[in-house]
N, C-alpha and C positions, 0 to 999 in steps of 0.2 A: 542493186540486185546481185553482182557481182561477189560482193562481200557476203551476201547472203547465201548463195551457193557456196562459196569457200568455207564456210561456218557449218552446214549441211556435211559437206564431203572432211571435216576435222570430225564433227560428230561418229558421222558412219564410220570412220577409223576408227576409233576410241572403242564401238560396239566390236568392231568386227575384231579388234586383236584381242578383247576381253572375252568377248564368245569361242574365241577358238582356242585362246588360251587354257582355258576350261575344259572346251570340248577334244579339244588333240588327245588326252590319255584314255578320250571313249573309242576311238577310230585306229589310232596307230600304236603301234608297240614298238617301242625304240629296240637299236639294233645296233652292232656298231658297222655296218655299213650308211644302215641312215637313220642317226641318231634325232633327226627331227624327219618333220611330217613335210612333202613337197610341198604344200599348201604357204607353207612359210616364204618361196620365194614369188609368190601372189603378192603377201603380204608386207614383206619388206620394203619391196619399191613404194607401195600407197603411204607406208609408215615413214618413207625419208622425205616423200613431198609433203605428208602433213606435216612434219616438222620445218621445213622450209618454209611453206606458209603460214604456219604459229608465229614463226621467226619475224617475216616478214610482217606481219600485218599487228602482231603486238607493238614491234618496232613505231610502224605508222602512226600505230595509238597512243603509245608514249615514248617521243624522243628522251627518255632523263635514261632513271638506273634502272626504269621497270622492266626495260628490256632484257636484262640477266636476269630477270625470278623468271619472266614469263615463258623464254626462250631456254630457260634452263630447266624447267620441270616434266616438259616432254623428254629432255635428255637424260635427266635423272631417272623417271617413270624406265624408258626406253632400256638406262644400264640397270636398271634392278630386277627388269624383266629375263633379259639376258640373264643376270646372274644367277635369280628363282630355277630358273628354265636350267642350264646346264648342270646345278647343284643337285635337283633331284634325280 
């Protein structure tokens, strides 16, 4: 059951940074006092624990090498997001 909540609460992350990621140029208008939307420091903390538990619970599922693709795709996803987001 446990596991199945954790899988729940990776999902709704995954919705919730793609919806807002979208939605933040309808709501805010960057500035250079604040170049991003407050919403993002909501966001950020849910998005370091969902990576901690990707991390973790891929790990559980496969002790070999799976552990770096799985563990590293929220990272990658994460720095590209970053990068998209400060370039525009």
């Amino acid at each position: 059951m446990f596991r199945k909540i954790c899988g729940l609460y990776l999902f709704a992350v995954v919705v919730l940074v793609a919806v807002h990621t979208v939605a933040e140029p309808l709501y805010h208008a960057s500035g250079p006092g604040q170049p991003y939307s407050p919403f993002w420091t909501i966001v950020n903390p849910l998005t370091a624990l969902a990576i901690v538990l990707g991390a973790v619970f891929s790990y559980t599922r496969e002790r070999r090498m799976w552990i770096l693709v799985d563990a590293g795709v929220p990272l990658l996803a994460g720095a590209a997001g970053i990068h998209m987001l400060r370039s525009s």
